[in-house]
N, C-alpha and C positions, 0 to 999 in steps of 0.2 A: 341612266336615270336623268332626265330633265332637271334645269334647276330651277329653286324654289323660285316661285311669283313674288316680286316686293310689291310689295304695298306701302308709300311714302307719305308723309304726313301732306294735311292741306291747310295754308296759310297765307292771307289775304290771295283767295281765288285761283292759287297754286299748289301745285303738287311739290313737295318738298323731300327728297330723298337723302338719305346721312349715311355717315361711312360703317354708323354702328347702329345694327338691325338686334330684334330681339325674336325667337321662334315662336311657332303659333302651332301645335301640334294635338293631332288627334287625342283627347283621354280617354277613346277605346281602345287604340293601335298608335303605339307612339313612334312606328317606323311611319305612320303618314307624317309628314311634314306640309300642313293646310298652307302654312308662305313664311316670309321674312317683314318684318314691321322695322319701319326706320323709328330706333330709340330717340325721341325729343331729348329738348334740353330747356334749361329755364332760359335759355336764349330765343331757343324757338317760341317759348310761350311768351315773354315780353315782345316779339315781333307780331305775337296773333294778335295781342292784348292793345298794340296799337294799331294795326289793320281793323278791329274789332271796333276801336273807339272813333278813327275816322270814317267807316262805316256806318255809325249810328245815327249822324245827321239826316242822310238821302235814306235810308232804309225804312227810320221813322218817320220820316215825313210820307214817305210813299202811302198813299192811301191801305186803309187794311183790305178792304175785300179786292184790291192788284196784288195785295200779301199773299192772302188765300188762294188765288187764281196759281201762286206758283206752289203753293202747297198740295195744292190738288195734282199739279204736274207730279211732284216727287211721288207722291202715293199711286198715279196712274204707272211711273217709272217702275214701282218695288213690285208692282203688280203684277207686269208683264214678265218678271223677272220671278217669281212667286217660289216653284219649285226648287229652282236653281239656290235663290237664297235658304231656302229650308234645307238643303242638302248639305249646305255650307256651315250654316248654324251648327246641324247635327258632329258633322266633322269637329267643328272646332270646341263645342260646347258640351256633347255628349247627350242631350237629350233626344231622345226616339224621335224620327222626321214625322208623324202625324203632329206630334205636340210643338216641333219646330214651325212645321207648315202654318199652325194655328197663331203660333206667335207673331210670324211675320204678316199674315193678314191681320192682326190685332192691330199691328205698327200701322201698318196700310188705312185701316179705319178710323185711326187716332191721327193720321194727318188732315183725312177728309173731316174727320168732325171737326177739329180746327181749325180748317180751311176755310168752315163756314160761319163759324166764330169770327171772322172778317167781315162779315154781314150783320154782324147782332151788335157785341157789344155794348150793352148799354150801360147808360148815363143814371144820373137823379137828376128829376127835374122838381123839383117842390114849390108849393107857393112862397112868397116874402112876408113877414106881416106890416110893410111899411108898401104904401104904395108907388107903383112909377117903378117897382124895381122887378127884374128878372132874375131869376138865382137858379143855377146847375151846376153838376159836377161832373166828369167827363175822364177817362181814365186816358194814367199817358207810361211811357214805356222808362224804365228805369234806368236802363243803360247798358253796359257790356253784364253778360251773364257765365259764368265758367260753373259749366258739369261735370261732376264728376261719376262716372257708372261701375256699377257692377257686370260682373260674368255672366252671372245665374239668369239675368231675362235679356242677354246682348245686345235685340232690336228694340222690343219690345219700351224698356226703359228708357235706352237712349233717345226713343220716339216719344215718349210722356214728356219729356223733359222738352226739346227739340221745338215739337209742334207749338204748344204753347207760348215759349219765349219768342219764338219766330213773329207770332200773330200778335200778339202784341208791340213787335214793333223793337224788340231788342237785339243785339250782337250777341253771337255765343262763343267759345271756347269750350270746345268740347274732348274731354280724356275717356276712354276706353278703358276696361280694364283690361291688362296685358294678356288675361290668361284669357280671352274671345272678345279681339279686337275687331274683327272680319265684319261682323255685323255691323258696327254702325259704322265702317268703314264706310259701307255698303250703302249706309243712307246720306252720307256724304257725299258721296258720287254721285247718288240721286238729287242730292241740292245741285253740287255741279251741274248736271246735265238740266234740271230743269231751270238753270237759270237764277239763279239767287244770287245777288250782287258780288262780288269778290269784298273779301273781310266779314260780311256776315254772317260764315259760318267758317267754325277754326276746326281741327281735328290734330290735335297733339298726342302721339300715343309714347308711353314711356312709364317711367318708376313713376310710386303716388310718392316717394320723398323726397325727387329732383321735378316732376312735371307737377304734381298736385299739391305739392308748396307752392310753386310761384304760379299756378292758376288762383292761389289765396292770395298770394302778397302781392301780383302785379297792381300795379296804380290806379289802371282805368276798369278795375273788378270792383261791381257797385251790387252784385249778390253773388252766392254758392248755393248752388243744388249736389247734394253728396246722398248717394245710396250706396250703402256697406257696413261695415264690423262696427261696433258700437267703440271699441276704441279709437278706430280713426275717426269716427265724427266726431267724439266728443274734443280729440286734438285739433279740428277743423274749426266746430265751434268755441275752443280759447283763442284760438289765432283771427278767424273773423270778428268775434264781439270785440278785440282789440281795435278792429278799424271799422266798428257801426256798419258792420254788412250787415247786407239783408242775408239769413241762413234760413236753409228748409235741408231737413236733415232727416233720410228713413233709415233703420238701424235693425236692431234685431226683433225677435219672439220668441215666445219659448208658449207656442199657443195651444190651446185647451180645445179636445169637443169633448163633450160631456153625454154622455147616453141614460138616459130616464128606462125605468122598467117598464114602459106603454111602448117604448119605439119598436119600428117595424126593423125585426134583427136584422134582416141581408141588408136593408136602403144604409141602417145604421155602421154594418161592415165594408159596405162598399163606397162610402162617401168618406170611412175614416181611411181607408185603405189607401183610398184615391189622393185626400191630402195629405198622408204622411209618407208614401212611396212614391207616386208618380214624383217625375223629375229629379229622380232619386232622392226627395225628401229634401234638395236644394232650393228651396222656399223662401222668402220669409216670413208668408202666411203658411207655413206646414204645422200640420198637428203634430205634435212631437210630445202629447200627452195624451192618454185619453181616459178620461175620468168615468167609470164605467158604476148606476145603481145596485148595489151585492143582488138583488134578486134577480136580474140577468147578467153577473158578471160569468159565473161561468159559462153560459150556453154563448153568451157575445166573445169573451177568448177565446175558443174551441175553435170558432168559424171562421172568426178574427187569422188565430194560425194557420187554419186550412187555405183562406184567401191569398195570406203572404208566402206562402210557401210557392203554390200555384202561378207567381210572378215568374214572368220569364226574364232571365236579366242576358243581357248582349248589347252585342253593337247596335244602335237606335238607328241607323241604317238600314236595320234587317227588319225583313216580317216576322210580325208575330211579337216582335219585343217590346216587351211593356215598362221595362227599367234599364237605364245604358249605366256605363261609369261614373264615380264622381268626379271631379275635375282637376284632380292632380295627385299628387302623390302625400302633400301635407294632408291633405282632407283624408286621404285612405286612414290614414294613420290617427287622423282624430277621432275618426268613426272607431277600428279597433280599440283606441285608447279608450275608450266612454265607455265600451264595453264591458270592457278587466274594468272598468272603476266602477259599473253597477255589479258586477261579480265580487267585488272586495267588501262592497256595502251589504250584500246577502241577496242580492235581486238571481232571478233566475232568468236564462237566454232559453226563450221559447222554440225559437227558432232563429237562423243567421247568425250576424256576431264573428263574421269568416270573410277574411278578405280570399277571391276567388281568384284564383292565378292558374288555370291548370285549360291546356287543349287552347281554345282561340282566344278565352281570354286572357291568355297566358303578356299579353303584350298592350293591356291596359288599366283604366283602378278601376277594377269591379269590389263591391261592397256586399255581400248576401242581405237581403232585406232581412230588420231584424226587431224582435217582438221580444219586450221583456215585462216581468210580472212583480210582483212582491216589492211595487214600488214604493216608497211613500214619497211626501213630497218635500221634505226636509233633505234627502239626500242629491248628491249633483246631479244625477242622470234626470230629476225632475227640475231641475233648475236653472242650469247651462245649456244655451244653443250649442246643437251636435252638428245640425247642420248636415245630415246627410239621411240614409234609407233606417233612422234607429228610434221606435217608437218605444214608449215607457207606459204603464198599462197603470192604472189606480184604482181602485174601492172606494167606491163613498158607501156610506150608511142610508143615504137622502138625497134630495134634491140641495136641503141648506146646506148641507156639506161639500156635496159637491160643487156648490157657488163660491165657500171659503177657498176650495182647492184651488180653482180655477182664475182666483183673483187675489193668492200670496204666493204674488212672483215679480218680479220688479221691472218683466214688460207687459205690453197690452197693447199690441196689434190686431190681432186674428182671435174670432173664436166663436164653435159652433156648438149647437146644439140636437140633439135625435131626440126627439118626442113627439108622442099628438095633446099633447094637453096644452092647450089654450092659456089658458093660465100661467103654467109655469113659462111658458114661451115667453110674453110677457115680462115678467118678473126678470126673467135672462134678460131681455133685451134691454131692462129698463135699469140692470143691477151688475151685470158683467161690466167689466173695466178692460175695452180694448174699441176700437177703432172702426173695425170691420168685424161684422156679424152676420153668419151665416143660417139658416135654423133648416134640420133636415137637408144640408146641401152641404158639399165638404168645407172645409174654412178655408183653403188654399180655392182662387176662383173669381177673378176679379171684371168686371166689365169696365168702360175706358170713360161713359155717360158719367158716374158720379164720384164724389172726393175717395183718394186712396191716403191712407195715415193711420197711423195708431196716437197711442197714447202714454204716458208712464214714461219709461224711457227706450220706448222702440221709436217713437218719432220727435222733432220738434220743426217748428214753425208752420205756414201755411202747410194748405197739404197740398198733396197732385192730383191731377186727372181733373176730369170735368170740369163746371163753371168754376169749379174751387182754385183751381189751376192759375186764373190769370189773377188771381188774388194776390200771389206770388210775384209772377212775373209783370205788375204792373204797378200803379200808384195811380192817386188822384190829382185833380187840378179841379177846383171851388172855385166857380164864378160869380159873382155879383154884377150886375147891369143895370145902370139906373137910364131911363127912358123917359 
């Protein structure tokens, strides 16, 4: 057997290798070993944190559309590389290669829109009301940036985050999360190779309580971008508001579609289907409720179970598979767990509810996609992120009902709607309490053009993606000019 590939950290425009590596393994077949990742240390991140900070003079100054120009390179890099990186995803992260493939062209497209965001930019120009004077305001970069990411979108994220900070002119320090660091290894290499100044881009990969503390506490960190568990943000945000950082924080959902008795059945089962299993339900806009009007609840469950049953689950590798593994062995077990605990509360297992261990996928964490009924929404399985392939099914009486249900839960990310009535479509968009709004389309489903965030306590601060983005990663400077 060959041995494993390292992959070594990169820090001030070097590749940085350590005597202690952490494994990177397939979670459909945990005899692949995908590489060895050199474990950081808060040493290595106070070395980015000033490579990052002497970096920021030249990098900022550097015109933004010569920014753009090397953005455009990385994205031209991930491109040529398209497949390979999708195969690689799949390995390490467990999602089916169509849906990987799609992610990393998402990354790719999110550098290019960025890139040209170096050409825009704009200002406020306003008039004065005293004459002889010019007045504008003109955006400028904030300083060193430390990311922190998730598993669940590996390129994907890392590249929301990335592209942005980049174009406007900041330093980053970038953490991976350990369980699929490969990805944004990956676009690391792609800054390398196209040329981005050495310190401007850091990639630290390690523990989030030895690497992702001192990406908070190093000195020259003047913001935090954190995607993940609502507990670690919320410990993110007491240790930054200690020192007046700037925080943008995404977290969890526990997100709603709600089906009216006008929707068209199959669109209705195949769009809830779609967000609450695809990606094995590892989301954080996954449906993980579906609040169904009684005068189609039974003909919408019936079809509902027939769909998920019908899911093939395997290695995302393979043809034909529609659901791969969740991504470790803690999650297997969360998912069983949430099971037995809507079984203790009276709920009934439609279907799945069975961790799969037998023939090929004997050597991965497969999850049976799983449908449960007799929910209400006071009990846990309606109110705790599961986080993986285990949807929770509800009765409303109505439309007003089903907008209570929908909006006593203590997040509000995600959340769609199946109807044709005009009206109540409306009423949803103008009366739900979440962030992101879907109507007739699954609520997991995001394009990279306009702001991503919730609400409640799935998000805080600026949000991500589109124009919204450099909101975040930038600041003003107000001029006055008297002439």
């Amino acid at each position: 057997m060959s041995e494993a590939k390292r992959f070594p950290n990169y820090i001030a425009g070097e590749w940085v290798d350590s005597d202690q590596t952490f494994e990177n393994r397939n979670p459909a077949n945990q005899d692949d070993l995908v590489g060895l990742f050199s474990k950081g240390t808060a040493a290595d991140v106070l070395r980015a944190a000033d490579a990052a900070q002497e970096a920021f003079s030249s990098w900022s100054k550097l015109p933004a559309p010569a920014r753009g120009g090397m953005l455009y390179k990385v994205a031209d890099i991930l491109e040529k590389n398209l497949d390979s990186l999708a195969r690689e995803m799949t390995r390490e992260e467990g999602k089916t290669f169509p849906e990987a493939k799609g992610e990393t062209m998402r990354s790719i497209n999110i550098f290019r829109y960025f890139a040209g965001e170096g050409s825009r930019q704009p200002g406020h120009l306003v008039p004065s009301e005293r004459p002889g004077v010019f007045m504008f305001a003109q955006r400028k970069p904030i300083g060193v940036v430390s990311q922190i990411n998730p598993w669940n979108f590996p390129s994907a994220i890392p590249a929301w985050k990335l592209a942005p900070a980049l174009i406007a002119g900041n330093t980053v320090l970038l953490k991976p999360a350990s369980a699929a660091p490969l990805s944004a290894w990956r676009i690391v290499e792609a800054c390398h190779e196209a040329g981005i100044p050495k310190g401007v881009v850091n990639f630290i990969a390690g523990s989030g309580g030895e690497v992702g503390n001192a990406m908070v506490e190093a000195e020259p960190v003047k913001a935090i971008s954190f995607t993940g568990s609502c507990d670690v943000g919320n410990t993110i945000h007491a240790k930054a508001s200690a020192r007046r950082l700037r925080i943008q924080l995404e977290m969890g959902g526990k997100n709603p579609t709600i089906v009216l008795n006008d929707a068209n059945l199959a669109e209705a089962v195949g769009s809830t289907v779609n967000a609450s299993m695809f990606s094995t339900g590892q989301k954080c806009t996954a449906t993980s409720r579906v609040i169904v009007e009684e005068g189609i609840y039974d003909e919408f469950v019936a079809a509902l179970i027939s769909a998920v049953q019908a899911l093939k689950v395997g290695d995302g590798l393979e043809d034909g598979v529609q659901i791969g593994p969740v991504i470790d062995k803690s999650q297997l077990d969360t998912d069983l767990r949430y099971c037995e605990i809507a079984k203790e509360e009276g709920c009934t297992i439609e279907c799945g509810g069975r961790i799969l261990d037998e023939g090929p996928l004997s050597k991965g964490f497969f999850f049976e996609p799983t449908v449960i009924t007799g929910v209400d929404n006071s009990m846990r399985i309606a109110r705790e992120e599961v986080f993986g392939p285990v949807l929770a099914v509800i009765k409303a009486k109505d439309f007003d009902e089903a907008m209570s249900i929908a909006n006593d839960t203590e997040f509000g990310l995600s959340a769609s709607i199946q109807t044709q009535n005009v009206s109540r479509v409306f009423n949803f968009i103008n009366n739900i309490e979440a962030g992101l709004i879907t109507v007739n389309l699954p609520s997991a489903g995001v394009e990279y053009q306009l702001p991503f965030g919730g609400t409640k306590g799935s998000s805080f601060g600026p949000k991500e993606q589109g124009p919204a983005a450099l909101d975040f990663y930038s600041d003003w400077k107000t001029i006055y000019l008297k002439y």
